[in-house]
C-alpha atoms as one frame of an Amber mdcrd trajectory, in Angstrom:
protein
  -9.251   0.920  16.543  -6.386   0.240  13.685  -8.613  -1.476  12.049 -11.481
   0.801  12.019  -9.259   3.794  11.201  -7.827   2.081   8.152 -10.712   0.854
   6.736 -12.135   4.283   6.504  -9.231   6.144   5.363  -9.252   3.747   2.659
 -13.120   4.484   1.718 -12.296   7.910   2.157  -8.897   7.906  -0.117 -10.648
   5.988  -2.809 -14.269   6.440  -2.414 -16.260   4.229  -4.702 -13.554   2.452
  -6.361 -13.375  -0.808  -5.699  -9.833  -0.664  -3.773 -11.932   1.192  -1.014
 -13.396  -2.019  -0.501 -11.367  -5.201   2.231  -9.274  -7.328  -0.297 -11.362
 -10.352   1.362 -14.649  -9.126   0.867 -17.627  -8.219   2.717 -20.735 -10.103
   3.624 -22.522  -8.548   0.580 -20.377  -9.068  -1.982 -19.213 -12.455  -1.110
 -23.311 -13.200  -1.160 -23.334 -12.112  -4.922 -20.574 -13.653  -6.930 -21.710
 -16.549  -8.671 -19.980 -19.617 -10.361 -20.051 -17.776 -13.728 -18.142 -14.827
 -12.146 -15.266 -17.249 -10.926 -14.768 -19.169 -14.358 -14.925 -15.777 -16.247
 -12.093 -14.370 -14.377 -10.524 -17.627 -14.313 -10.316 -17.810 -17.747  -9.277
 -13.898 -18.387  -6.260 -13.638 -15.510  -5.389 -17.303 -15.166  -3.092 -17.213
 -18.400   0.649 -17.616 -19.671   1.278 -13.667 -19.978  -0.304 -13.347 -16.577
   1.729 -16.074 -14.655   4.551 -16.500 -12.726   6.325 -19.083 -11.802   8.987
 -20.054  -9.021  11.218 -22.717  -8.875  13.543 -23.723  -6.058  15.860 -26.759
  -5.994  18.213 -28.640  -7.410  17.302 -28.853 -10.676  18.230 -28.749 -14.410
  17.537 -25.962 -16.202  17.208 -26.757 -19.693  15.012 -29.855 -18.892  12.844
 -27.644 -16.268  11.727 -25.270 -19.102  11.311 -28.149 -21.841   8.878 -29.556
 -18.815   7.342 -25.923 -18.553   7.044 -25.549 -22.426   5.080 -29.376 -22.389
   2.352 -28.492 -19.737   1.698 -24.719 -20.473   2.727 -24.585 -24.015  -0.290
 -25.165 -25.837  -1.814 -22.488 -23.573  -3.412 -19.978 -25.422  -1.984 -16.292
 -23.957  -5.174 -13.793 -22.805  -5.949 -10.637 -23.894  -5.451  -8.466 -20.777
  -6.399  -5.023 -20.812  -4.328  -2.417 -21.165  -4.663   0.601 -18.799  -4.018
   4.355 -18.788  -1.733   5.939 -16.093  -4.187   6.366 -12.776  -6.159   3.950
 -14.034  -6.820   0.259 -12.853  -8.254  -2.966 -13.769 -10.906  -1.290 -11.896
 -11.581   1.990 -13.465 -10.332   5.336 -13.133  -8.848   5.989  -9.643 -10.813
   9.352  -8.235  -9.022  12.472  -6.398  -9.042  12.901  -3.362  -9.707  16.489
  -1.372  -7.506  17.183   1.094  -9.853  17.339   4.880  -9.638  16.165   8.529
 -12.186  13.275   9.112 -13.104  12.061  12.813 -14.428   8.947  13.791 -15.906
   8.830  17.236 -15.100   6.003  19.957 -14.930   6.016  23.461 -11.649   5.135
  23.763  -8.636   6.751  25.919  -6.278   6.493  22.769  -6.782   8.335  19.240
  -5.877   6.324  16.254  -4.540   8.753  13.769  -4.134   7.927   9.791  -2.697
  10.492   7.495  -1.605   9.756   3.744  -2.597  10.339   0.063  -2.919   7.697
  -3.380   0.510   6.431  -3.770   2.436   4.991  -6.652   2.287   1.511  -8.647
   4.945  -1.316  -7.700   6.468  -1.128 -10.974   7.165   2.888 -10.844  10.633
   3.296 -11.596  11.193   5.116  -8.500  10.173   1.911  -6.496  13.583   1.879
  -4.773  13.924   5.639  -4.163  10.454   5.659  -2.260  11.587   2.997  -0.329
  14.596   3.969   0.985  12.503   7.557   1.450   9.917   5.927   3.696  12.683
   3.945   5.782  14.184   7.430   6.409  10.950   8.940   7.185   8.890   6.102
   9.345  10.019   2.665   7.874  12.376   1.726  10.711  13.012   1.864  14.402
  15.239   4.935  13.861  13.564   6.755  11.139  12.536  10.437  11.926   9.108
  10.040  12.951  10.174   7.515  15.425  12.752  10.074  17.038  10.674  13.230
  16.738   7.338  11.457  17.544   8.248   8.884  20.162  11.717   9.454  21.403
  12.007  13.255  21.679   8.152  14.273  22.698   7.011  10.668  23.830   3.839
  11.315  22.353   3.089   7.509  21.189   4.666   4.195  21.651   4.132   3.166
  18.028   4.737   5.611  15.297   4.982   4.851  11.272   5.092   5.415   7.773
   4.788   2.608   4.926   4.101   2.566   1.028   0.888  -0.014   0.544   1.709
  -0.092  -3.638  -0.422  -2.119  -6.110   0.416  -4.159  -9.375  -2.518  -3.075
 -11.036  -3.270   0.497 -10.011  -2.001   3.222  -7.594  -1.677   2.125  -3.638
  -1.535   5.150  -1.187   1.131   6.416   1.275   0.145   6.247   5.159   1.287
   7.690   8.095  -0.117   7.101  11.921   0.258   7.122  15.240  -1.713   5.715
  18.459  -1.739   8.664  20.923  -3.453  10.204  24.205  -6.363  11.503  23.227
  -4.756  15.151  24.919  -2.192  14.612  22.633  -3.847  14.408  19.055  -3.111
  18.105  17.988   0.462  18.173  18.225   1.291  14.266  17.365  -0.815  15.341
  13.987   1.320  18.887  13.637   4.539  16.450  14.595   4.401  13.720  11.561
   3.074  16.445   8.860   6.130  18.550   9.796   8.266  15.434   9.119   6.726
  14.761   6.378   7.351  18.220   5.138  10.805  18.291   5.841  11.395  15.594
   4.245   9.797  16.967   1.181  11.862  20.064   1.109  14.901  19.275   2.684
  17.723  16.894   1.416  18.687  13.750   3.412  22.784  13.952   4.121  24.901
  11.297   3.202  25.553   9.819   6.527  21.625   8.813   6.895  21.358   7.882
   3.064  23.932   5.511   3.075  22.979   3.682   7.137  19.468   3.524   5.831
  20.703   1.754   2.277
């Protein structure tokens, strides 16, 4: 049911873009790329200003990077495109419209997914979301885990994370598995969180546990 329930909250979040689509694939499109497709992306991504490289060890440094300098130097650097804020390697990310979408299965537990397009990995409020989302449903003591689980015992599992993207916006989820009898006023439960933790401040004493 996770899986079914994230898979179309990401084709509704994103539509026809491509991040709608699984990172591995489907049948379909695996069917259709071609050798030609491989070797041209190959050649655009696979370059020096689109590489990184890790080195662990005991090593020299000076003689590591003349080594580096001898087998990628002569590389010639790509011309990656640049892109426009909400925009990806994949075209312009759409809007969503805010609705309530229901996916039938006869199943004693609802699956619930709420969220919204997120930010890029290299946002300069990286950090600040983070330690945000650890407050909110990150950890075993955030505030959807007390209000959802511990005070109500609505649902055994009960979340919030930041999926974020190098090359375009990610999106912001929050979810719950529930009793189907209990759907309404889990939902109302992590949107008020959510809420409060847009308005409200967090006090010091949480800020600085959660750090």
């Amino acid at each position: 049911p996770s899986y079914i329930a994230e898979k179309n909250f990401l084709k509704l979040l994103y539509g026809t873009h491509p991040f709608s689509e699984p990172v591995e694939g489907t049948k379909d499109s695996l069917n259709k790329i071609t050798r030609d497709d491989i070797v041209k992306f190959h050649k655009s991504y696979f370059v020096p200003n689109n590489m990184t490289i890790g080195v662990t060890g005991d090593f020299r440094k000076h003689e590591f990077m003349e080594l580096l300098q001898a087998t990628f130097g002569a590389m010639p650097a790509g011309n990656l495109p640049k892109f426009a804020e909400g925009q990806s390697r994949s075209g312009d990310i759409p809007q969503p419209v805010a609705s309530a979408n229901y996916i039938p299965k006869e199943i004693k537990q609802t699956t619930i997914r709420l969220g919204h397009i997120g930010i890029e990995r290299l946002n300069p409020d990286y950090f600040p979301a983070v330690v945000m989302n650890a407050i909110l449903g990150g950890e075993s003591v955030s505030r959807l885990y007390q209000a959802v689980r511990e005070e109500e015992g609505l649902a055994y599992s009960v979340f919030s994370y930041w999926a974020m993207r190098f090359n375009g916006p990610g999106f912001f989820i929050a979810g719950a598995e529930t009793d189907v009898s209990k759907t309404h006023k889990s939902v109302q439960l992590i949107i008020q969180e959510i809420k409060k933790m847009r308005e409200g401040y967090v006090d010091d004493s949480e800020l600085a546990g959660t750090k």
